[in-house]
DOMARPA-904629 format. One record per residue (C-alpha): x, y, z; residue number from 1; residue in three letters. Coordinates in Angstrom, 1 decimal. Each point is the difference from the previous one (the first is absolute). Example, Ala and Ser with C-alpha at 12.3 -4.5 7.8 and 13.67 -1.06 7.14 Angstrom:
u 12.3	v -4.5	w 7.8	resi 1	resn ALA
u 1.4	v 3.4	w -0.7	resi 2	resn SER
//
This chain:
u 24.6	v 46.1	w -9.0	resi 1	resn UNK
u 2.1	v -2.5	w -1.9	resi 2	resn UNK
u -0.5	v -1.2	w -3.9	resi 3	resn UNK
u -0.4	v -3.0	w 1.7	resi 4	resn UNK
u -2.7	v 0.8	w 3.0	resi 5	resn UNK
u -2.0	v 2.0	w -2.9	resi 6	resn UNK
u 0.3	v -2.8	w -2.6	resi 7	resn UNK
u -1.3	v -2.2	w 2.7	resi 8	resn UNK
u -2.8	v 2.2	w 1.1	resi 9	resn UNK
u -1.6	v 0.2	w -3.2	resi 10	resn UNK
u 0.4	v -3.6	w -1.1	resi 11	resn UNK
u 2.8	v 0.4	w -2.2	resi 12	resn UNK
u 2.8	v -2.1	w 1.8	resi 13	resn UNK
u 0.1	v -1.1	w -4.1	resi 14	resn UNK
u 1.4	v 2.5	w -2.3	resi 15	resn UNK
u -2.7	v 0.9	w -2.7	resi 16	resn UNK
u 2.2	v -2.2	w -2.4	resi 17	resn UNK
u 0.0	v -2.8	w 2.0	resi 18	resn UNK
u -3.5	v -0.5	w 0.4	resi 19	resn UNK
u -1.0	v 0.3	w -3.9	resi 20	resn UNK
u 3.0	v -2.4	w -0.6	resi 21	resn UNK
u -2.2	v -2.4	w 1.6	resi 22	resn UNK
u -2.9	v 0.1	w -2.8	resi 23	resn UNK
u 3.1	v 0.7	w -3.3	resi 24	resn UNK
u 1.1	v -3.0	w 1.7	resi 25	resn UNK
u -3.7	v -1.8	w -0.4	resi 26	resn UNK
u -0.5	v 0.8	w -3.2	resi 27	resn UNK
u 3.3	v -0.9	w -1.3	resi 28	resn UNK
u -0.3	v -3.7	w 1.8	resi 29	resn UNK
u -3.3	v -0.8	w -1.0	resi 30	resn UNK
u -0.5	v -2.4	w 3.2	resi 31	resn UNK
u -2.7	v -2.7	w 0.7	resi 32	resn UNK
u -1.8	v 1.1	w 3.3	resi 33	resn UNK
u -2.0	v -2.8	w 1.5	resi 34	resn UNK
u -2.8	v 1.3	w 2.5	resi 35	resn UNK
u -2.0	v -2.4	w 2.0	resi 36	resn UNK
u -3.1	v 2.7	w -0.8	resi 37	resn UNK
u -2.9	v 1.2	w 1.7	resi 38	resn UNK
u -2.7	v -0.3	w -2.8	resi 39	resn UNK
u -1.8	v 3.2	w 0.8	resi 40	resn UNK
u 3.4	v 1.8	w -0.9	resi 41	resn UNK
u 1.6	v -2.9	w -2.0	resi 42	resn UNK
u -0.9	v 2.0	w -3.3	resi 43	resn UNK
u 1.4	v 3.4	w 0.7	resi 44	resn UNK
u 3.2	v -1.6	w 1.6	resi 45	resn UNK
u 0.7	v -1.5	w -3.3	resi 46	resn UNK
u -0.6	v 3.1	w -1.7	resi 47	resn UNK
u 1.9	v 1.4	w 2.2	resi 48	resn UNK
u 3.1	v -2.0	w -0.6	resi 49	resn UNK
u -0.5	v 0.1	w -3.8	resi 50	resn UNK
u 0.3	v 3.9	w 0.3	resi 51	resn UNK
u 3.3	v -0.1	w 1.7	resi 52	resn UNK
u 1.5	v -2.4	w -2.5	resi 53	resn UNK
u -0.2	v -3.2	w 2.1	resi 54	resn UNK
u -1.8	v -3.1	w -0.9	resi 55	resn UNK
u -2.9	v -1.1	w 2.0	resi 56	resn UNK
u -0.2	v -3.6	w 1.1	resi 57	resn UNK
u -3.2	v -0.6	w 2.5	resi 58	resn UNK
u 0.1	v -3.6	w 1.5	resi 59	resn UNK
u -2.0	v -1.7	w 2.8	resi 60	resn UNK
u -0.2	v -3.6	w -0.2	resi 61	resn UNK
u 2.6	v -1.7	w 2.9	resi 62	resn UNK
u 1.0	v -2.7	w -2.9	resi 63	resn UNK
u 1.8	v 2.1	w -2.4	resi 64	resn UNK
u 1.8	v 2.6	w 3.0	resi 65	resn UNK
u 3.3	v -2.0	w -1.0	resi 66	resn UNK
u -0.1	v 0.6	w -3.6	resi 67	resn UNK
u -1.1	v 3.7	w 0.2	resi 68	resn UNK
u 2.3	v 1.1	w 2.2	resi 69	resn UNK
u 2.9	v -1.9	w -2.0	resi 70	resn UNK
u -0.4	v 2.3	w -2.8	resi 71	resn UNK
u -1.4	v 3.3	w 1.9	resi 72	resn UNK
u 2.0	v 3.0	w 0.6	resi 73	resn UNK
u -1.6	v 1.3	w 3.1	resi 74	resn UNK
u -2.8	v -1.0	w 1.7	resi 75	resn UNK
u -2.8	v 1.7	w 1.7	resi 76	resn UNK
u -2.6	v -1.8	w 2.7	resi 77	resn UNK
u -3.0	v 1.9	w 0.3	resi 78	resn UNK
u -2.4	v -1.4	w 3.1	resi 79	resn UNK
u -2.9	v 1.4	w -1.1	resi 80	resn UNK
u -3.2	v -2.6	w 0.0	resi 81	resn UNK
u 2.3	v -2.4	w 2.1	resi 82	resn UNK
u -1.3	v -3.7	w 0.2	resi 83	resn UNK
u 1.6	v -3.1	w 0.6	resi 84	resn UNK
u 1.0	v -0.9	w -3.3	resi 85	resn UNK
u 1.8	v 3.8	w -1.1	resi 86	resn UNK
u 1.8	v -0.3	w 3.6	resi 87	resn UNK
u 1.4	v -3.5	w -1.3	resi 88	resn UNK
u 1.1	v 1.9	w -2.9	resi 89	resn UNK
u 1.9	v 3.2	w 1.9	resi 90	resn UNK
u 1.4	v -2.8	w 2.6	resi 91	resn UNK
u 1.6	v -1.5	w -3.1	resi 92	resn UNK
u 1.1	v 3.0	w -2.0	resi 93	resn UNK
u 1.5	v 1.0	w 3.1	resi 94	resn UNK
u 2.4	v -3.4	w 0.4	resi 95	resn UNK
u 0.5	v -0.2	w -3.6	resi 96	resn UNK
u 0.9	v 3.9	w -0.5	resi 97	resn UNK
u 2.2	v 0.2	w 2.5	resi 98	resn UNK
u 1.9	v -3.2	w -0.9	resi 99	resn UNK
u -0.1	v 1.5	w -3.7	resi 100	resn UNK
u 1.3	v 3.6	w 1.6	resi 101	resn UNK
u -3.0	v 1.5	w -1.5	resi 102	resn UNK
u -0.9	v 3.3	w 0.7	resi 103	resn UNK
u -3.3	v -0.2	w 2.3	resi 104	resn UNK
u -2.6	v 2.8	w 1.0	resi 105	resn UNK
u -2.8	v -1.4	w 2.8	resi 106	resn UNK
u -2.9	v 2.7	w -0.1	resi 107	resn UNK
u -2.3	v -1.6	w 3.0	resi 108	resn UNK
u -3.3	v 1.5	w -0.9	resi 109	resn UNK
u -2.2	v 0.6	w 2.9	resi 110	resn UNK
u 1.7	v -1.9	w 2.2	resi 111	resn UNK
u -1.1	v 1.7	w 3.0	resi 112	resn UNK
u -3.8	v -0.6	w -1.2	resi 113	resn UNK
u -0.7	v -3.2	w 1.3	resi 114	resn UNK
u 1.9	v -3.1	w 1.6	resi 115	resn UNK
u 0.4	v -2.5	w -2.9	resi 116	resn UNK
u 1.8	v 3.2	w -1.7	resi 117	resn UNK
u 2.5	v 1.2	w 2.9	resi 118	resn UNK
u 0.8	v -4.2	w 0.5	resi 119	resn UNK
u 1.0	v -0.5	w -3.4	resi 120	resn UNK
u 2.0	v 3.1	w -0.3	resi 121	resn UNK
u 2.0	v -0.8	w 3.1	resi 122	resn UNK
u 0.6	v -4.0	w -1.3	resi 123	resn UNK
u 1.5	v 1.8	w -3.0	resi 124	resn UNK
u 2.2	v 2.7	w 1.6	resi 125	resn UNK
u 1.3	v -2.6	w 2.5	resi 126	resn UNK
u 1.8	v -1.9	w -3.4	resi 127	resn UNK
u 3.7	v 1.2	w -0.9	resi 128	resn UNK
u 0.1	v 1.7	w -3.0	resi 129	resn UNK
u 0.8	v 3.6	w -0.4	resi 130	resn UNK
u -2.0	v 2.9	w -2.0	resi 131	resn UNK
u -2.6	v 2.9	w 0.5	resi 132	resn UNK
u -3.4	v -0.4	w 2.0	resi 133	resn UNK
u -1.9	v 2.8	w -1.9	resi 134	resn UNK
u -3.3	v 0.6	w 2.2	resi 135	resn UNK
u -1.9	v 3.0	w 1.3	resi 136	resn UNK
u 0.5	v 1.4	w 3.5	resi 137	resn UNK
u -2.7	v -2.1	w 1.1	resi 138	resn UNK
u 1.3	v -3.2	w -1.4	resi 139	resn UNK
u 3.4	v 0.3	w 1.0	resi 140	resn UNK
u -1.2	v 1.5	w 3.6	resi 141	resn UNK
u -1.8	v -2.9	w 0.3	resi 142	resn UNK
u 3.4	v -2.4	w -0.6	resi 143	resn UNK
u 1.9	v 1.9	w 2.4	resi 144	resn UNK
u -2.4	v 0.0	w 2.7	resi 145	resn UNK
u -1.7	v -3.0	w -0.8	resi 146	resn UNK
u -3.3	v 0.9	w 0.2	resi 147	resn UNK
u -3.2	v 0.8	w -2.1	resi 148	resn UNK
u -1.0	v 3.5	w -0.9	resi 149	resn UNK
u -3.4	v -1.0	w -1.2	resi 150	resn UNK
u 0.5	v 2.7	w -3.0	resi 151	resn UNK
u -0.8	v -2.1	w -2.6	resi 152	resn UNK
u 3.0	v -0.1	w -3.1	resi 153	resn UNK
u -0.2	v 3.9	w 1.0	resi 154	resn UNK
u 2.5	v 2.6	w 2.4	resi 155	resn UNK
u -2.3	v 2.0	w 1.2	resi 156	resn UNK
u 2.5	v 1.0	w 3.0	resi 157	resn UNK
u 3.4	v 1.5	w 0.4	resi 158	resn UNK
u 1.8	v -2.3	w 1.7	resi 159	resn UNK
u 3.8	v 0.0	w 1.1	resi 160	resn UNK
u 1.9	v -3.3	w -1.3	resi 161	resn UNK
u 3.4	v -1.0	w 1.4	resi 162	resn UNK
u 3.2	v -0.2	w -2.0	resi 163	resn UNK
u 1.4	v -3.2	w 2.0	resi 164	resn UNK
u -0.4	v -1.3	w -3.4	resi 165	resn UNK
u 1.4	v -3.9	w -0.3	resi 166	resn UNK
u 3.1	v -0.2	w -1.6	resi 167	resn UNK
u -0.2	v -0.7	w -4.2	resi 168	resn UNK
u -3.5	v 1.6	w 0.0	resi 169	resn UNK
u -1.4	v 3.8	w -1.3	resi 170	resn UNK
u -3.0	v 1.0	w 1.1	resi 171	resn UNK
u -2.2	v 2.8	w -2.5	resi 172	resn UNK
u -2.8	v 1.2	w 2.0	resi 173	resn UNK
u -2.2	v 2.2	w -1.5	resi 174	resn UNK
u -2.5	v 2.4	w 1.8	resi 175	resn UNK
u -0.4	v 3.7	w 0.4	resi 176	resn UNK
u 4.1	v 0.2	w -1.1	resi 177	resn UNK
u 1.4	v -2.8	w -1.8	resi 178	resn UNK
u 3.5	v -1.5	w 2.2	resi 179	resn UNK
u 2.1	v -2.6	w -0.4	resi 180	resn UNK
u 1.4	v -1.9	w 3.4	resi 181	resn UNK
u 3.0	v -2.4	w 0.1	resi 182	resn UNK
u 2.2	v -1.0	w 3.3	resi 183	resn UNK
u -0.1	v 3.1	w 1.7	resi 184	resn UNK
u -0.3	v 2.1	w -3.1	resi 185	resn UNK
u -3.2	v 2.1	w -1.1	resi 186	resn UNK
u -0.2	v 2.4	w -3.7	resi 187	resn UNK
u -3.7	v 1.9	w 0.3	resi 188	resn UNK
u -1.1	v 1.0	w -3.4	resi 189	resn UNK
u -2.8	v 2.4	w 0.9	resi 190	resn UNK
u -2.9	v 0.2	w -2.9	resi 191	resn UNK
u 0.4	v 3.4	w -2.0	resi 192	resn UNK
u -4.0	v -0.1	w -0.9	resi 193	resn UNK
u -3.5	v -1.4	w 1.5	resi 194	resn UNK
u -1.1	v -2.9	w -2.2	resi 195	resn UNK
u -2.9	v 0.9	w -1.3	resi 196	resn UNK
u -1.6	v -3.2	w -2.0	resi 197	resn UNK
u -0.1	v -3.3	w 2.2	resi 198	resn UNK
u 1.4	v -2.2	w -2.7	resi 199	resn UNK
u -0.8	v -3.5	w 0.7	resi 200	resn UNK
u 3.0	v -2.5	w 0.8	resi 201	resn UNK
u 2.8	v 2.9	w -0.5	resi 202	resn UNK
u 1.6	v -1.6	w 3.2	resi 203	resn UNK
u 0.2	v -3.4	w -1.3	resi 204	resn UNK
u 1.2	v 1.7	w -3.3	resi 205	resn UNK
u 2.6	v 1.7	w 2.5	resi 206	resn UNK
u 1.3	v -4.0	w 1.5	resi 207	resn UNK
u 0.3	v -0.3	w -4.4	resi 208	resn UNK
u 1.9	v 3.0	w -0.3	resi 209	resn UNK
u 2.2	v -0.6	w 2.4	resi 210	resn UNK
u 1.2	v -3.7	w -0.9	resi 211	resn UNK
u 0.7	v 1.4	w -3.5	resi 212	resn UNK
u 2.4	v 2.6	w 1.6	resi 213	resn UNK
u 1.4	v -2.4	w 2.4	resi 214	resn UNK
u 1.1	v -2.1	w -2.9	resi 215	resn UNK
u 1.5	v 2.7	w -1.5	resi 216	resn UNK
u 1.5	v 1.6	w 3.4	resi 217	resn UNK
u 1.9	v -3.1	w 0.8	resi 218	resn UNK
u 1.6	v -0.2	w -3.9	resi 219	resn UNK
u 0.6	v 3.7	w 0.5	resi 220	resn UNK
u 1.9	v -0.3	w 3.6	resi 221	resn UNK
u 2.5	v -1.9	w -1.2	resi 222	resn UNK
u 1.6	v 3.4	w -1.2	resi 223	resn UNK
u 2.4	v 1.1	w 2.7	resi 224	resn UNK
u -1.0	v 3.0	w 2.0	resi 225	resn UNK
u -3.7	v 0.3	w -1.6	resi 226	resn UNK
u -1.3	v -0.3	w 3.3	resi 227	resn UNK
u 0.2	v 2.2	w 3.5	resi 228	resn UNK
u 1.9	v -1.9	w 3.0	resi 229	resn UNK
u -2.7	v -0.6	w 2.3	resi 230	resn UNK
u -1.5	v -2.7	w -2.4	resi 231	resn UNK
u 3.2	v -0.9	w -1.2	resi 232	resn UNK
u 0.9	v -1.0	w 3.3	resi 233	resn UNK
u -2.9	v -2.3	w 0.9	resi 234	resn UNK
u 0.0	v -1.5	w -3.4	resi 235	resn UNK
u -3.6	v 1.2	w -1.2	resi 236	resn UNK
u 1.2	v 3.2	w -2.4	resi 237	resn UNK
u -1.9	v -1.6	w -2.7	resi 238	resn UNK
u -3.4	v -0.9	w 2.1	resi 239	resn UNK
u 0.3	v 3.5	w 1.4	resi 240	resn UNK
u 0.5	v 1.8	w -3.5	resi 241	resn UNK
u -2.6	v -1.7	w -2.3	resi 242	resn UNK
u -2.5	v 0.6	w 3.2	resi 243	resn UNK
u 0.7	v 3.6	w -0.3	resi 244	resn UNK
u 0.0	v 0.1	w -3.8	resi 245	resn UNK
u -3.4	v -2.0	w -0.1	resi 246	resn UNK
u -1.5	v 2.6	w 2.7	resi 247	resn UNK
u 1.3	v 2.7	w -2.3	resi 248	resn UNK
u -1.5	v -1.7	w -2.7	resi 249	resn UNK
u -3.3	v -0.1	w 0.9	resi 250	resn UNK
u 0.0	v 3.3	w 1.4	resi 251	resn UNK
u 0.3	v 1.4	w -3.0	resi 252	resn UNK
u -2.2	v -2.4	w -1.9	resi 253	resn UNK
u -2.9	v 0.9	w 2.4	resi 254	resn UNK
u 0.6	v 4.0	w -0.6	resi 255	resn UNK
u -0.3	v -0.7	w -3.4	resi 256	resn UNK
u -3.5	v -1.9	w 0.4	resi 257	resn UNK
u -0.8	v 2.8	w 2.3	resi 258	resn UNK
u -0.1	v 2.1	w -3.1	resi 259	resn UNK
u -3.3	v -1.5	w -1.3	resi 260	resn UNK
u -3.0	v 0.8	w 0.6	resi 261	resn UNK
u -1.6	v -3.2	w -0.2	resi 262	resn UNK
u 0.8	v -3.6	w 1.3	resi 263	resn UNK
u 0.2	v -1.6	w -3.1	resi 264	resn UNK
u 2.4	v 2.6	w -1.5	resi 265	resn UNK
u 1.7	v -0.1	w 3.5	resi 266	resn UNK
u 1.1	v -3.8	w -0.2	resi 267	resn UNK
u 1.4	v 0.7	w -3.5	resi 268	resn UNK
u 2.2	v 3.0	w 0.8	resi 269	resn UNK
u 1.4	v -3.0	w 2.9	resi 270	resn UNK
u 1.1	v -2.2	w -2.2	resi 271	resn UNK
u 1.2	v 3.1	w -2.2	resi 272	resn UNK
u 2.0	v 1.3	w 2.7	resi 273	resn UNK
u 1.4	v -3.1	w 0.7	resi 274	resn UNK
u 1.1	v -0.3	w -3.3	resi 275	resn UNK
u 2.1	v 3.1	w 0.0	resi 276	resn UNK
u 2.1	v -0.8	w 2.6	resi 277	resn UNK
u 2.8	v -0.8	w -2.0	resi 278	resn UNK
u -0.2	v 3.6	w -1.2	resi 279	resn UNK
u 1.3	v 3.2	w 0.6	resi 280	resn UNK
u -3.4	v 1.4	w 1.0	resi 281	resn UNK
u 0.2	v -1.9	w 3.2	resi 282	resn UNK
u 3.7	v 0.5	w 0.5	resi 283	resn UNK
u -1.0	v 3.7	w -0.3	resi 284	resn UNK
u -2.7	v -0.9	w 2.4	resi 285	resn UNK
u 2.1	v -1.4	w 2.7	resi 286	resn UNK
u 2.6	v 3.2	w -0.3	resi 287	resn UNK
u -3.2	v 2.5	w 1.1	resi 288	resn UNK
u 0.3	v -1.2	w 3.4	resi 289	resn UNK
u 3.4	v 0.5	w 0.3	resi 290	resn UNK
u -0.6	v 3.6	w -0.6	resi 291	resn UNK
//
């Protein structure tokens, strides 16, 4: 087997170096994220960002969409509790990041759950703009095939997505392996443990994660030949690597809340772990499954 078919098959098309980069490069830019939230999870996603190094902005309200993303780094639309008004708002982040060349994550929470949900997240993905749809299997099963799963904001089912991804977009699907999908292009990232505490909202805190990396991805893929070929190529190298850094990421995070007993410890030792993901602990981390 090739370095490269073995780095592949156990999600490390990213050197070890590369991927904690990603969160050096966080911390050292201090960037304003502004996530359209989901309230439930609107809390830890801020703490969440805080603990990388990023600076939280949460904004809802269709009127000031101009303004915010004028001054945001990256933003991150999380559909969670859709209505009419927060659609208005994503619609316009959308227009206004693109035309600002804004990093953009879209996490379609349970979009496959009911109607009003799977309509609004296909007005959205028919806009042009380019960035990374960060959704379960479910969610993102339920874009490609355009229909409901019923499963709630849940994957409760292995399901098989395609990689005829659109061109300028990065898919991060997360499930019983983690993988990343992009024109033709698929990285699995397989979990290394069982979660074992049901943290509420760590996939929204996931969509948070990952538009702080891709702000830091597309500053860091600038660099000539920090990137493999395939993305290179298709001209989403730095979608592709701050998916795979923020899957990383959270991996790790979650291993360390694992370590608690208790769910309130648990949710501590998160945003711990996500805190150390600048350090060498994590780097060391990362190397272990190169072994």
């Amino acid at each position: 087997m090739s370095r490269k078919d073995q780095k592949r098959e156990t999600g490390f098309l990213f050197e070890p170096e590369q991927i904690t980069e990603v969160f050096k490069k966080i911390r050292q830019q201090n960037g304003l994220i502004h996530m359209i939230p989901n309230t439930v999870s609107a809390s830890l996603c801020a703490h969440g960002l805080a603990a990388l190094g990023a600076r939280p902005l949460m904004a809802v309200a269709p009127e000031e969409m101009a303004e915010i993303l004028e001054q945001a780094d990256a933003c991150v639309i999380n559909l969670g509790q859709l209505n009419q008004e927060k659609l208005s708002a994503a619609n316009l982040a959308l227009q206004w990041g693109k035309d600002l060349q804004k990093p953009i994550v879209l996490d379609p929470v349970g979009c496959g759950a009911s109607t009003f949900r799977m309509q609004a997240a296909e007005k959205l993905l028919k806009l042009s703009w380019r960035g990374i749809i960060k959704g379960n299997q479910s969610e993102l099963y339920s874009i490609q095939q355009k229909e409901l799963t019923k499963e709630g904001i849940d994957s409760r089912k292995n399901r098989c997505l395609s990689d005829k991804i659109q061109p300028g977009r990065v898919y991060l699907a997360t499930g019983r392996e983690d993988c990343v999908l992009w024109e033709g292009q698929k990285l699995e990232m397989p979990h290394r443990k069982k979660i074992v505490h049901n943290i509420l909202g760590t996939g929204c805190l996931l969509g948070a994660v990952t538009g702080a990396c891709y702000c830091a991805a597309a500053e860091k893929s600038e660099r000539e030949g920090a990137l493999p070929k395939e993305a290179e190529e298709t001209g989403t190298d730095h979608m592709v690597l701050a998916a795979a850094a923020a899957s990383r990421g959270m991996e790790y995070a979650l291993e360390q809340a694992g370590k608690q007993s208790g769910y309130g410890g648990a949710v501590t030792a998160l945003l711990d772990g996500l805190e150390e993901l600048s350090e060498k602990k994590f780097l060391d981390w990362l190397k272990g499954d190169l072994k």
